[in-house]
Structures are given as structure tokens and as C-alpha cells.
Backbone as JSON Lines, residues from 0, in Angstrom:
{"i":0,"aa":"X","n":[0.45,-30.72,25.07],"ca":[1.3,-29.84,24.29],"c":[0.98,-28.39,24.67]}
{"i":1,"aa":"X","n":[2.29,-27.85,24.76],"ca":[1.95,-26.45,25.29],"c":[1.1,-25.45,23.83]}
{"i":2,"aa":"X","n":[0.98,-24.56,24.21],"ca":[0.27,-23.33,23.19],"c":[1.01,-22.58,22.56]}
{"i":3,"aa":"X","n":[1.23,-22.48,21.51],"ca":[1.75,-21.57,20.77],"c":[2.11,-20.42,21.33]}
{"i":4,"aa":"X","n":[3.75,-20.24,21.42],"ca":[3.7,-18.36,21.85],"c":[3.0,-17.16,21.29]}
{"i":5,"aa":"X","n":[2.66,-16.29,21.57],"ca":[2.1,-15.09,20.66],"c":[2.23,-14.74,19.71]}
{"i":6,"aa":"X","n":[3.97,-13.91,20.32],"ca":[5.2,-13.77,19.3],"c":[4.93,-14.84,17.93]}
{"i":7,"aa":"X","n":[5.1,-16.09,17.91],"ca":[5.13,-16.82,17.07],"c":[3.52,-16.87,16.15]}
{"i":8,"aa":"X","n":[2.65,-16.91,16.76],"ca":[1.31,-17.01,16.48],"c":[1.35,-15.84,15.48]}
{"i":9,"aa":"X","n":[1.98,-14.35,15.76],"ca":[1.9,-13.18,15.11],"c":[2.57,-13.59,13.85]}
{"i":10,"aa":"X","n":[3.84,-13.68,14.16],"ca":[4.5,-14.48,13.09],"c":[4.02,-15.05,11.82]}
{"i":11,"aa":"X","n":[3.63,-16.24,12.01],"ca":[2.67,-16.72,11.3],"c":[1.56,-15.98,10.52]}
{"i":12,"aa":"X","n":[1.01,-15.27,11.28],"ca":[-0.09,-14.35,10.9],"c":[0.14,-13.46,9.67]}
{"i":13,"aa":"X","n":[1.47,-12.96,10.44],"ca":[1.83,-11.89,9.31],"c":[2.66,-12.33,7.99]}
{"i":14,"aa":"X","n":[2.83,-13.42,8.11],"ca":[3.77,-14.03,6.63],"c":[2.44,-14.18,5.41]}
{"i":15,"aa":"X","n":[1.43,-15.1,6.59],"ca":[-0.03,-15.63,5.71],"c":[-0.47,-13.98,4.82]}
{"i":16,"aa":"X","n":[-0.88,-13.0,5.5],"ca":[-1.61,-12.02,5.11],"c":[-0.69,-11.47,4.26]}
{"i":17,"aa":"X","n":[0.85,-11.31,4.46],"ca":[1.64,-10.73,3.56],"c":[1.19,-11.38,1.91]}
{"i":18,"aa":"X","n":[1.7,-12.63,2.12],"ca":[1.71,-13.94,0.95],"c":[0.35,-13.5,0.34]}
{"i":19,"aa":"X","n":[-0.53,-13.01,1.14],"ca":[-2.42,-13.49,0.64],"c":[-2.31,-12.03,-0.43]}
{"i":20,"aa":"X","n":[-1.63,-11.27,0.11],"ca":[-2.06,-9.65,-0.03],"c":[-0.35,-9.39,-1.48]}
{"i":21,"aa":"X","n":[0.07,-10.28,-1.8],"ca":[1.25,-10.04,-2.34],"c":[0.66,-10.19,-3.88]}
{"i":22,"aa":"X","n":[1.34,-10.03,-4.68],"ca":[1.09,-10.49,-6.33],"c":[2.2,-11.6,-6.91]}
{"i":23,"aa":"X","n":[2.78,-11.39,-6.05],"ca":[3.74,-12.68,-5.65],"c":[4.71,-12.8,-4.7]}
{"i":24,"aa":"X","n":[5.43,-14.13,-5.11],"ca":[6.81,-14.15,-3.73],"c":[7.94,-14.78,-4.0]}
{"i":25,"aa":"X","n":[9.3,-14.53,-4.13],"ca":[10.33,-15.33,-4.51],"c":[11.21,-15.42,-3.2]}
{"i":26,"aa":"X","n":[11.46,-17.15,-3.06],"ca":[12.16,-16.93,-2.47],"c":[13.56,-17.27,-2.61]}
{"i":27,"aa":"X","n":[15.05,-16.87,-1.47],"ca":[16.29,-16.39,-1.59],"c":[17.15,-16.96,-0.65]}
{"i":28,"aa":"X","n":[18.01,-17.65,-1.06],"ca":[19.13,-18.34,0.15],"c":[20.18,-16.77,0.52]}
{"i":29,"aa":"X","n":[20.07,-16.36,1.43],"ca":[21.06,-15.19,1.38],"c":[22.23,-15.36,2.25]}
{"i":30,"aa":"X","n":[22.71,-16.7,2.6],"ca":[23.87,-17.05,3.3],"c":[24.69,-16.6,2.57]}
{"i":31,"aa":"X","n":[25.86,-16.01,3.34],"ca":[26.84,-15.18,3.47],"c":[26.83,-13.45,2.77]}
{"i":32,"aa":"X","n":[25.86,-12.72,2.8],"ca":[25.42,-11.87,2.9],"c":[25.63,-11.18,4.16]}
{"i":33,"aa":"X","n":[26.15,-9.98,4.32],"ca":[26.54,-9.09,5.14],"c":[25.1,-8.1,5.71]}
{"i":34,"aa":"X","n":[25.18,-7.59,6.89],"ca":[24.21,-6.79,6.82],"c":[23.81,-5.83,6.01]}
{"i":35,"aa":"X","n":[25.0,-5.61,5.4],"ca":[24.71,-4.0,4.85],"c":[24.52,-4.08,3.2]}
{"i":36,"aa":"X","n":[24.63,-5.7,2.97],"ca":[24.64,-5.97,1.67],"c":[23.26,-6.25,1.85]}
{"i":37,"aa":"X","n":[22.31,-6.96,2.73],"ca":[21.37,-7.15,2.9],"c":[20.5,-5.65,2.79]}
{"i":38,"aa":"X","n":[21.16,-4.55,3.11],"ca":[20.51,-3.03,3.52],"c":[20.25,-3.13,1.92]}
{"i":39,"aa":"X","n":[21.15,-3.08,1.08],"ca":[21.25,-2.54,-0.17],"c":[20.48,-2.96,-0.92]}
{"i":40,"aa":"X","n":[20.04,-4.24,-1.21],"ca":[19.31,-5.5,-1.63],"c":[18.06,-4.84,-1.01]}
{"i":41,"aa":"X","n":[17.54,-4.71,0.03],"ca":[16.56,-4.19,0.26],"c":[16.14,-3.07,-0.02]}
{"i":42,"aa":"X","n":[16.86,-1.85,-0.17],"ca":[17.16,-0.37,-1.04],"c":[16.41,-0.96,-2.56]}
{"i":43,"aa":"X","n":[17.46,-1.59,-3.17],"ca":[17.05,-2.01,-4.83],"c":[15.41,-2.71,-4.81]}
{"i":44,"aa":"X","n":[15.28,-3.49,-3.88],"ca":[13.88,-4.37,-3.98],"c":[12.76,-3.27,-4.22]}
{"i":45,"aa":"X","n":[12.87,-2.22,-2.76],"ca":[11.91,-1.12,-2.88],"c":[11.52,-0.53,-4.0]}
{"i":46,"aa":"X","n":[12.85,0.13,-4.48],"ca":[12.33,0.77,-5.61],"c":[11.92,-0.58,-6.59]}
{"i":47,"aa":"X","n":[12.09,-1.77,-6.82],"ca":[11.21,-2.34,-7.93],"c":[9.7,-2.95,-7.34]}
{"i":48,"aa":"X","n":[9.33,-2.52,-5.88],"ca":[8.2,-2.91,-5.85],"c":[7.96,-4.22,-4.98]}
{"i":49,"aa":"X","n":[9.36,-4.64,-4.25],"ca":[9.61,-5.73,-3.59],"c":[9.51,-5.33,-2.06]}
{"i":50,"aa":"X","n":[9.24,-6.15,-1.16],"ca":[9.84,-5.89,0.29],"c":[10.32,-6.59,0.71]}
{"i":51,"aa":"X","n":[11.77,-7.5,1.44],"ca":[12.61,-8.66,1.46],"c":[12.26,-8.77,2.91]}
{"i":52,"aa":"X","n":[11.92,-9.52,3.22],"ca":[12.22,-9.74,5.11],"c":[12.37,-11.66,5.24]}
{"i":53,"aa":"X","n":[13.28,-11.64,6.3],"ca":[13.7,-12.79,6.55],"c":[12.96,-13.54,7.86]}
{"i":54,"aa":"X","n":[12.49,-14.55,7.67],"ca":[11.63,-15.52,8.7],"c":[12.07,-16.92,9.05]}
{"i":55,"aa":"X","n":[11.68,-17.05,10.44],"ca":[12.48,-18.88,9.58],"c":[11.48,-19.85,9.62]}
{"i":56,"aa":"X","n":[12.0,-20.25,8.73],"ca":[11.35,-21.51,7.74],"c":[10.16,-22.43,8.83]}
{"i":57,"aa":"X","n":[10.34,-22.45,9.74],"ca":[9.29,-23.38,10.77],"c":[8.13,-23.05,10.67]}
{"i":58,"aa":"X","n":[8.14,-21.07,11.16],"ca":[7.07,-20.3,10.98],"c":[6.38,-20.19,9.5]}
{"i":59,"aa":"X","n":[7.32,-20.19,8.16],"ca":[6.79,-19.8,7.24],"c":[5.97,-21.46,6.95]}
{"i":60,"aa":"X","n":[6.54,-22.47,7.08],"ca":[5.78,-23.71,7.16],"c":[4.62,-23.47,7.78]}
{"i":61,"aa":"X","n":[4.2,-23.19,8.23],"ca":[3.04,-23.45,9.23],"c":[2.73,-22.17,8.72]}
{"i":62,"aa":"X","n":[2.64,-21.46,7.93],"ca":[2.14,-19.7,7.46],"c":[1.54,-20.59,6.23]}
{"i":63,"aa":"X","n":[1.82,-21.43,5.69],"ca":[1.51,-21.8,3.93],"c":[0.91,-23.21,3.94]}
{"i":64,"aa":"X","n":[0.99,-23.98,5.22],"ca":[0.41,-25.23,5.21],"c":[-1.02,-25.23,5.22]}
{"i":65,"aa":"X","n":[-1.15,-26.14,3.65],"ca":[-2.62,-26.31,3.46],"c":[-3.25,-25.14,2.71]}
{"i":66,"aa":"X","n":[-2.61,-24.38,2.28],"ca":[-3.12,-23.01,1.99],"c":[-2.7,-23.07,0.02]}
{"i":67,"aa":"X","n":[-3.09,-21.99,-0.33],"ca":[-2.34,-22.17,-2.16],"c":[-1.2,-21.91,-2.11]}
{"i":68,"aa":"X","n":[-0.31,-21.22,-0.87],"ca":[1.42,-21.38,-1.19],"c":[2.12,-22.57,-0.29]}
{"i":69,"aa":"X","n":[1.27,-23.37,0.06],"ca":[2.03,-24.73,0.11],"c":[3.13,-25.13,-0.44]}
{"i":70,"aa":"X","n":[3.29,-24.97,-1.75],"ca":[3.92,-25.32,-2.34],"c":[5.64,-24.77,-2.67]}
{"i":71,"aa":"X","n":[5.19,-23.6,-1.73],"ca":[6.96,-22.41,-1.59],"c":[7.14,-23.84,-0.03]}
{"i":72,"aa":"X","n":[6.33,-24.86,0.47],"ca":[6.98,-25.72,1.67],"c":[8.85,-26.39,0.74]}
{"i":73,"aa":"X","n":[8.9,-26.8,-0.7],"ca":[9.76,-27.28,-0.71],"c":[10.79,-26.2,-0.8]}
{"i":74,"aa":"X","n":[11.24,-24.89,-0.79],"ca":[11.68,-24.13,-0.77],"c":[12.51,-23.65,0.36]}
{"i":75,"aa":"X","n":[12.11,-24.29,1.6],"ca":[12.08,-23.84,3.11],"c":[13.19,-24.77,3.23]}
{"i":76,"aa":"X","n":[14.64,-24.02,2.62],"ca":[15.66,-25.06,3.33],"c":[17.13,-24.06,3.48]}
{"i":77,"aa":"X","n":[17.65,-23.97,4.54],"ca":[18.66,-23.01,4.79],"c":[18.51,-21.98,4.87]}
{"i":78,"aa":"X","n":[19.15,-20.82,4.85],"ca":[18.53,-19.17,5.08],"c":[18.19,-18.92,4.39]}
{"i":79,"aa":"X","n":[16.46,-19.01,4.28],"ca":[15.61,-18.36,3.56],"c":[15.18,-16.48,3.65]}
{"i":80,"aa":"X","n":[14.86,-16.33,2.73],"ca":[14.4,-14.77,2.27],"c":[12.77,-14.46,1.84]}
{"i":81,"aa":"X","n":[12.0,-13.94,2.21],"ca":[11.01,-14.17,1.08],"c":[11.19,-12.55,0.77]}
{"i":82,"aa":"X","n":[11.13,-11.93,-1.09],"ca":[11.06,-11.48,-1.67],"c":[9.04,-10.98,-2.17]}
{"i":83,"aa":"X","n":[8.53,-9.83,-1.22],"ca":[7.15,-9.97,-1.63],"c":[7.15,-9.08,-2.49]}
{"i":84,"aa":"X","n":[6.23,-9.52,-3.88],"ca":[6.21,-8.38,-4.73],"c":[4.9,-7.96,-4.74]}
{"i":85,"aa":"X","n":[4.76,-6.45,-4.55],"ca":[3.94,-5.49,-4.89],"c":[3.41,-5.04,-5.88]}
{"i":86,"aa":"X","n":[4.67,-5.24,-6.85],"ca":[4.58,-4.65,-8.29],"c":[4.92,-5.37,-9.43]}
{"i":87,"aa":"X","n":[5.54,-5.14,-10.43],"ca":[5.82,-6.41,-11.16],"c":[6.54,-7.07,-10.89]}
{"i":88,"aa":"X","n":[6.09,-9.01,-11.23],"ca":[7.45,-9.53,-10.51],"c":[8.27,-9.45,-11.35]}
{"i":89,"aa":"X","n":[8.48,-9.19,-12.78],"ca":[9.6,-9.32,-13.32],"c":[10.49,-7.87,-13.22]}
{"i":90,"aa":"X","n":[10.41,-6.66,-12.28],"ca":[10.84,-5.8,-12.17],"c":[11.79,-6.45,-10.6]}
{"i":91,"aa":"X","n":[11.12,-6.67,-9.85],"ca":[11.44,-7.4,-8.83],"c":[12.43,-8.43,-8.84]}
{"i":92,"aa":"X","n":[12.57,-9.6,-10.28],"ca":[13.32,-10.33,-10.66],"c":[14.61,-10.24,-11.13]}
{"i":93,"aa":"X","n":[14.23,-8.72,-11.99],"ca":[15.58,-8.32,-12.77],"c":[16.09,-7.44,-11.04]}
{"i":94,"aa":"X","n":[15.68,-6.79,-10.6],"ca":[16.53,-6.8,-9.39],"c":[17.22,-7.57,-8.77]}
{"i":95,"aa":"X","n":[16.6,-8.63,-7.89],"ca":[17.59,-9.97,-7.54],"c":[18.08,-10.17,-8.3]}
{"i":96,"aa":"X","n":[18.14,-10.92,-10.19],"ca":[18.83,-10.92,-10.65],"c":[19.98,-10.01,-10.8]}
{"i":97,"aa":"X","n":[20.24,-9.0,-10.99],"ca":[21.1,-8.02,-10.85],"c":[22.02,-8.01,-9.26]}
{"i":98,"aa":"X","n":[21.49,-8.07,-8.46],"ca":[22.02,-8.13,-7.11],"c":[23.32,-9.31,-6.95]}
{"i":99,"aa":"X","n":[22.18,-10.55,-7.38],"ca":[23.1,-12.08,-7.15],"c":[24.5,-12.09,-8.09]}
{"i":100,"aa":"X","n":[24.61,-10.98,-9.65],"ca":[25.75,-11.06,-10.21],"c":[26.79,-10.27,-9.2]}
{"i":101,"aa":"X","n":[26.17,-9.54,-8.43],"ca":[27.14,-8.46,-8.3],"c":[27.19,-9.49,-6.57]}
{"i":102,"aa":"X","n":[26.85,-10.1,-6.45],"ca":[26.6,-10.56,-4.73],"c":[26.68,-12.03,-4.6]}
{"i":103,"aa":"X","n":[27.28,-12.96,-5.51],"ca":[26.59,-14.42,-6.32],"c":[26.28,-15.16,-4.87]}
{"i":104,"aa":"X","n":[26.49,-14.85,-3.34],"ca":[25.54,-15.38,-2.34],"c":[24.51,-15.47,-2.57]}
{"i":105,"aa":"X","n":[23.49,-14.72,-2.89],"ca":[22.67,-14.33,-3.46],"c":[21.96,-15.72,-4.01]}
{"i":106,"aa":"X","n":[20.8,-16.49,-3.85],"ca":[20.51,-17.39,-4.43],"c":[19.03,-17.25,-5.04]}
{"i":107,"aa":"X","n":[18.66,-17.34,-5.31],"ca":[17.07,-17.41,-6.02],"c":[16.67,-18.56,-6.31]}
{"i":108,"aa":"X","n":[15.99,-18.95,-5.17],"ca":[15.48,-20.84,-5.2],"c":[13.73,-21.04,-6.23]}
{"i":109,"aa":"X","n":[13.19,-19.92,-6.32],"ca":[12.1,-19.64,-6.66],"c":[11.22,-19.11,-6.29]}
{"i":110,"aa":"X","n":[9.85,-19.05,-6.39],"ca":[8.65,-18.61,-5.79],"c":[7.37,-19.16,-6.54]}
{"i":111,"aa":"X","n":[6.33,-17.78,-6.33],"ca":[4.79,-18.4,-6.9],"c":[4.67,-17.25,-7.45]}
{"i":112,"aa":"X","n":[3.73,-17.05,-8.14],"ca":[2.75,-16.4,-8.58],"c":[1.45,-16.69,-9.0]}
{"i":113,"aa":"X","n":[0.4,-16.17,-7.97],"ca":[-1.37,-16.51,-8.24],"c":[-0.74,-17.57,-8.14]}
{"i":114,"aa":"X","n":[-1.19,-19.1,-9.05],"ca":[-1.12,-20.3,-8.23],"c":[-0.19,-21.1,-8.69]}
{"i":115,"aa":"X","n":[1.04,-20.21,-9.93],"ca":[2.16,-21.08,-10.53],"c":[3.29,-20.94,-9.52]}
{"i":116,"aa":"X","n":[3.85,-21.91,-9.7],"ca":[5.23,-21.79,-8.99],"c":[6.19,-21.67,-10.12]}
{"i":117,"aa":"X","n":[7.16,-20.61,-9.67],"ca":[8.28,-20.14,-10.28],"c":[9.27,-21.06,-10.01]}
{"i":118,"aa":"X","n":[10.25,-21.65,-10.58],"ca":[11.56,-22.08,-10.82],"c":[12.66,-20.57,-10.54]}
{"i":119,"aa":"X","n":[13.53,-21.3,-10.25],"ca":[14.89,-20.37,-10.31],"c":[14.91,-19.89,-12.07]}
{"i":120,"aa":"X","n":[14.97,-20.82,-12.85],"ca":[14.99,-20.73,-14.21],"c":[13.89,-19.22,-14.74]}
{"i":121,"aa":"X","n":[12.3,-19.65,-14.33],"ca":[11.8,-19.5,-14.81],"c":[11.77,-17.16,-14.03]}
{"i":122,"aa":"X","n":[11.98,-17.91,-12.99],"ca":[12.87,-16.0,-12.2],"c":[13.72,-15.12,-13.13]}
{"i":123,"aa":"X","n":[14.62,-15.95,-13.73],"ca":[15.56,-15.61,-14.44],"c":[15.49,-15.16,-15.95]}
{"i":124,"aa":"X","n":[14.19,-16.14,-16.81],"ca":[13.44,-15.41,-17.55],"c":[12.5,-14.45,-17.7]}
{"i":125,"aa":"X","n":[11.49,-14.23,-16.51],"ca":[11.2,-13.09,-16.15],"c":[12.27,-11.34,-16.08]}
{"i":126,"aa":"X","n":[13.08,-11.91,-15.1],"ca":[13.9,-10.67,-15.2],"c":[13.97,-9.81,-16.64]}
{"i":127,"aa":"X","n":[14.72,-10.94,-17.49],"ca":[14.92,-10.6,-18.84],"c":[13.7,-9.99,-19.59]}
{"i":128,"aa":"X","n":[12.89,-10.07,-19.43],"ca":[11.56,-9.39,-19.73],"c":[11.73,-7.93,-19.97]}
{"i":129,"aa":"X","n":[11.45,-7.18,-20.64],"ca":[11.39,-5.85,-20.67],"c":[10.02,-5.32,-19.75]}
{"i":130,"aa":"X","n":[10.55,-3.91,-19.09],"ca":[8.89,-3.64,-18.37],"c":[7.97,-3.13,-19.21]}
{"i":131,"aa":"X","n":[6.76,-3.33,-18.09],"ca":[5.72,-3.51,-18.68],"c":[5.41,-2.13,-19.64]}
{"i":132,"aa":"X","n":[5.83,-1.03,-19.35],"ca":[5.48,0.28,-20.24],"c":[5.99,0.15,-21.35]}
{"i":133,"aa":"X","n":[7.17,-0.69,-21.64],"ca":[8.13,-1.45,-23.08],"c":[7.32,-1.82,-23.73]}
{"i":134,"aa":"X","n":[6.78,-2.67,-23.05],"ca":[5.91,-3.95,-23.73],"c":[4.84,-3.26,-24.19]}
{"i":135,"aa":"X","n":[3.66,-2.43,-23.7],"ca":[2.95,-1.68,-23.8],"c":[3.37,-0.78,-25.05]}
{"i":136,"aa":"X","n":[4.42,-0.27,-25.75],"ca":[4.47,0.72,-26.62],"c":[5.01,-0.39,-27.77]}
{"i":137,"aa":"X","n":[5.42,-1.76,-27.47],"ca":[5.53,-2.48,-28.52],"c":[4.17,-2.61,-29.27]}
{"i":138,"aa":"X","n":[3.13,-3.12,-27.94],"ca":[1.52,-3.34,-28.72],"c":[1.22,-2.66,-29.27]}
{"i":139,"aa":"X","n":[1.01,-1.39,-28.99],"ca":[0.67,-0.54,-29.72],"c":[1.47,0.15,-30.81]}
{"i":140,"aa":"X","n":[2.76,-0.03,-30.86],"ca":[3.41,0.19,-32.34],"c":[3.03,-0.95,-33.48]}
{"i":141,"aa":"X","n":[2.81,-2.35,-32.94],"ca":[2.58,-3.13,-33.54],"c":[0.63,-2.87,-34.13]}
{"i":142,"aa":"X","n":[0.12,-2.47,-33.56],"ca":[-1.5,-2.08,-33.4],"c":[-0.96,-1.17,-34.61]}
{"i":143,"aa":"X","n":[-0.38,0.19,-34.05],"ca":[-0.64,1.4,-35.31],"c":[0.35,1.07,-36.61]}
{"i":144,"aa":"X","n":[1.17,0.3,-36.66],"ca":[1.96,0.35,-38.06],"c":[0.96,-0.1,-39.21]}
{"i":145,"aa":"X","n":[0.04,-1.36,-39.45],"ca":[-0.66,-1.82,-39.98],"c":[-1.88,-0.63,-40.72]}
{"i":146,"aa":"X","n":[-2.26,0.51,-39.56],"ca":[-3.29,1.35,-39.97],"c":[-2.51,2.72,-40.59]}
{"i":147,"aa":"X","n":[-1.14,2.92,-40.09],"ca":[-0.53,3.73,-40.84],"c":[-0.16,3.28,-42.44]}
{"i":148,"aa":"X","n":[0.5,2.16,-42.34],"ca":[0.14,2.06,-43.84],"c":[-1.06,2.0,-44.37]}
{"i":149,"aa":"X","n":[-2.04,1.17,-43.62],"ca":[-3.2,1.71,-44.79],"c":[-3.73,3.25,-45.63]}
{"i":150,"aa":"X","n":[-3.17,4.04,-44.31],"ca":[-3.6,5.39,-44.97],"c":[-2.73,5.76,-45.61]}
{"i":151,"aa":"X","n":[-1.58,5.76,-45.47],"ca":[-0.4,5.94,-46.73],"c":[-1.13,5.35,-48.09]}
{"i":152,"aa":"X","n":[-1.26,4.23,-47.99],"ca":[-1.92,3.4,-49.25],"c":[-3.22,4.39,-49.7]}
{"i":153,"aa":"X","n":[-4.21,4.73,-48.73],"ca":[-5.27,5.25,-49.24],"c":[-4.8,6.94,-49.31]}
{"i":154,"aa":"X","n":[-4.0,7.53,-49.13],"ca":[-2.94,8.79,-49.72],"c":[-3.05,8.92,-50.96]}
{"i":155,"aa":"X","n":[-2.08,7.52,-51.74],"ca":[-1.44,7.14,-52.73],"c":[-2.46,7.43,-53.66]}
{"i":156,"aa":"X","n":[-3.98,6.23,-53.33],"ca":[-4.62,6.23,-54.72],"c":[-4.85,7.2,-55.04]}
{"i":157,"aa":"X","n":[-5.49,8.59,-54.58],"ca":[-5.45,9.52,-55.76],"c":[-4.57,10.02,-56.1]}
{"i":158,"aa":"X","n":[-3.23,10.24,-55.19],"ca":[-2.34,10.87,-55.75],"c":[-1.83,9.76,-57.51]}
{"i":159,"aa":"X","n":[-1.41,8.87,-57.39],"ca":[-1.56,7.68,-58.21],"c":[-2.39,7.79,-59.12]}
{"i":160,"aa":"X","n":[-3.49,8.01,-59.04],"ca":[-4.93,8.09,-59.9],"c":[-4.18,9.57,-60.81]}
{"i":161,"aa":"X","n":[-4.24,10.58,-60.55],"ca":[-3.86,11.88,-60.99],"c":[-2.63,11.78,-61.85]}
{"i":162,"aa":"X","n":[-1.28,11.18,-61.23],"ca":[0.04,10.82,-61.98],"c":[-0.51,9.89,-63.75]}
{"i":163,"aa":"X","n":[-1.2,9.06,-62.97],"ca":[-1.94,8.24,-64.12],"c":[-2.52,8.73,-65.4]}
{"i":164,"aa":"X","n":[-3.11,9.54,-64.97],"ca":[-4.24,10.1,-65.98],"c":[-3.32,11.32,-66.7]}
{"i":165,"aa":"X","n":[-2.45,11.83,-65.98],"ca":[-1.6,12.99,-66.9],"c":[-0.55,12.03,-67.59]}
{"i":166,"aa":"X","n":[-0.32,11.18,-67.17],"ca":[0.73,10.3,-68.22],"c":[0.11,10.26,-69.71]}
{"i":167,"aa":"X","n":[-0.99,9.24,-69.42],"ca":[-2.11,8.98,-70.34],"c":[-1.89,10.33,-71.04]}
{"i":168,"aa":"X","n":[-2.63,10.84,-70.71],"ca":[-2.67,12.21,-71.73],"c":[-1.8,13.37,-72.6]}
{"i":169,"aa":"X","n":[-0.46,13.05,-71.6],"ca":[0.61,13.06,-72.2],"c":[1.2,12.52,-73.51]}
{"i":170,"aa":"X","n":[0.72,11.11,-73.44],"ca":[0.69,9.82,-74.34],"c":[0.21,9.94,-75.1]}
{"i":171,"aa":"X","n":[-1.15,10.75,-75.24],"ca":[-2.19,10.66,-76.23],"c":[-2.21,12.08,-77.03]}
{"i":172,"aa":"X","n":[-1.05,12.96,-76.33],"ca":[-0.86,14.37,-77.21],"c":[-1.43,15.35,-76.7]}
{"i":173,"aa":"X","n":[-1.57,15.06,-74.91],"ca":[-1.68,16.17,-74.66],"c":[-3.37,16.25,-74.36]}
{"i":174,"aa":"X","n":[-4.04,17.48,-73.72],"ca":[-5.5,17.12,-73.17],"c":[-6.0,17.56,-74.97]}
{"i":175,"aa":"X","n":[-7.25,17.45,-75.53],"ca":[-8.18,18.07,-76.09],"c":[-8.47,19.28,-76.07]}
{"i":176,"aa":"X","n":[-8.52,19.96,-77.56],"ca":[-9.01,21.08,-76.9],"c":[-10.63,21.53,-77.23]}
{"i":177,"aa":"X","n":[-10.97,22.35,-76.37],"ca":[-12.49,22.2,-76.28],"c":[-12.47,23.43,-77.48]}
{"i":178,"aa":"X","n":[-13.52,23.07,-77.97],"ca":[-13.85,24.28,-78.99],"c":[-15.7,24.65,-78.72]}
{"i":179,"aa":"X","n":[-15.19,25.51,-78.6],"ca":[-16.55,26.55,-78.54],"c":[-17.62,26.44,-79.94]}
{"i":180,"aa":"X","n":[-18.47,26.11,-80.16],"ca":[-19.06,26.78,-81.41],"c":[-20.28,27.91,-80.91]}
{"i":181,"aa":"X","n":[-20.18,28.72,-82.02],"ca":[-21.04,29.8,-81.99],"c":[-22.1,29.63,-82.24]}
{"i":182,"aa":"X","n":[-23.23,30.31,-81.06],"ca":[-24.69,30.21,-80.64],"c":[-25.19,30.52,-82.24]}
{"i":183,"aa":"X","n":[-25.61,29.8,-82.38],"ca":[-26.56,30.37,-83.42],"c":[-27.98,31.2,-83.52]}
């Protein structure tokens, strides 16, 4: 058997280290996609943190065999895409998602992340996700509402305490009056 070409050997090389070095990867049937629809798609990926490049499937087989993305092997069927994310994948997701309405070529077969594999489904709930700085000011609204009321509450008691005690005394005719007696 002859030796592997270079070209191809590189190939390989560079899908593995991409995949190793990614935070994840989805991949994309992009048959009947135009070049320039492909330009655009790649425009949108960037800014969410994605980089799209297209390989074929022989090489990416032999990039993931035996390795923890083995499992993107059942994925490897027709014009594949891989989608690497940099950044969040669900920023990355709601992109493709967004793309495929406006592009419905556009397919989203799945991916991985660390060592789960994504579903098309489960891509699609991601997207929907709010980002992460959202999510982040939910926790913490949810964190400070609880301690804001407490101090409202601990406000109250004296103000409360004070309302109280002039009622009372109101009730009772008013404060006492102090009387002085003379030093003898």
C-alpha cells in the first residue's frame, strides 16, 4: 500500500488539532448553498465565535478515528461542514440556526461538545438559549432580590416599631406628662 500523500496527512492533522483545540463542533449538510451564501454564513459564524470550513468526510474519518470525536464518524455523510466553536456554542447555534431559516439548505446534522454529542434537536435548543451575559444578570438578580427584601424588611422594623408606639399613645391619651417636683 502506497503512503499517504502529505497534502492529505496535513489534512488530517489539521481537522484533529482544530477538533482538540475547539470547545466544540457542529456539523452541516450545506448542499445547495452558493458560494457567496457560504461567504455570508461564514461572516455570521465569526462574529459568534465559529469558524466553518469544509473537508471531506474520508479525511475527517480518519482525523476522529479512535479519538473522543469518533463519534461526529456517524455524521460524515454528504456535504459536510464542520462548524468550530471558539466561543459559545449556543451563540454559534443561534447563528446556524438563524442562517438555515433564511437559507433552509442549510442543515444541522449535529455535533459534540467535551464528550456529549449534540443532536440536531438538541443544536436547536441551545440556540434558543439566551447568552451567557443574560443568563449571568438573571443569577444575580435572582441572588440580590432575596437580600433586597431583607433589608427593606429590616428598614421597616423600626420604622414600624415607631408608627406603633405613637399609635399606642395616641390610644392611651396622648404621652404623660412629666412633672417636675421641687428640690427640697
Amino acid at each position: 500500500m502506497d503512503d499517504p500523500k502529505p497534502e492529505k496527512v496535513a489534512v488530517v492533522d489539521e481537522v484533529r488539532r482544530r477538533l482538540q483545540g475547539a470547545e466544540a463542533a457542529v456539523l452541516t449538510e450545506y448542499r445547495g448553498l452558493t458560494v457567496s451564501e457560504l461567504a455570508e454564513l461564514r461572516r455570521s459564524l465569526a462574529a459568534a465565535g465559529g469558524d466553518y470550513k469544509v473537508y471531506k468526510n474520508t479525511l475527517v474519518r480518519r482525523a476522529v478515528a479512535g479519538g473522543r470525536h469518533e463519534p461526529l464518524t456517524d455524521m460524515l455523510s454528504g456535504p459536510t461542514a464542520i462548524a468550530f466553536v471558539s466561543g459559545e456554542v449556543s451563540a454559534v447555534a443561534k447563528a446556524l440556526r438563524d442562517f438555515s431559516r433564511t437559507y433552509p439548505a442549510l442543515i444541522l446534522k449535529g455535533g459534540q461538545h467535551g464528550e456529549g454529542v449534540l443532536s440536531s434537536a438538541d443544536l436547536m435548543a441551545l440556540a434558543d438559549l439566551p447568552s451567557r451575559e443574560v443568563l449571568l444578570s438573571r443569577v444575580a438578580g435572582a441572588i440580590a432580590a432575596p437580600m433586597q427584601q431583607m433589608a427593606g424588611l429590616l428598614q421597616a422594623l423600626p420604622r414600624n416599631l415607631a408608627y406603633g408606639l405613637s399609635a399606642l399613645l395616641d390610644q392611651q391619651g396622648g404621652a404623660p406628662e412629666t412633672t417636675t417636683e421641687p428640690e427640697a
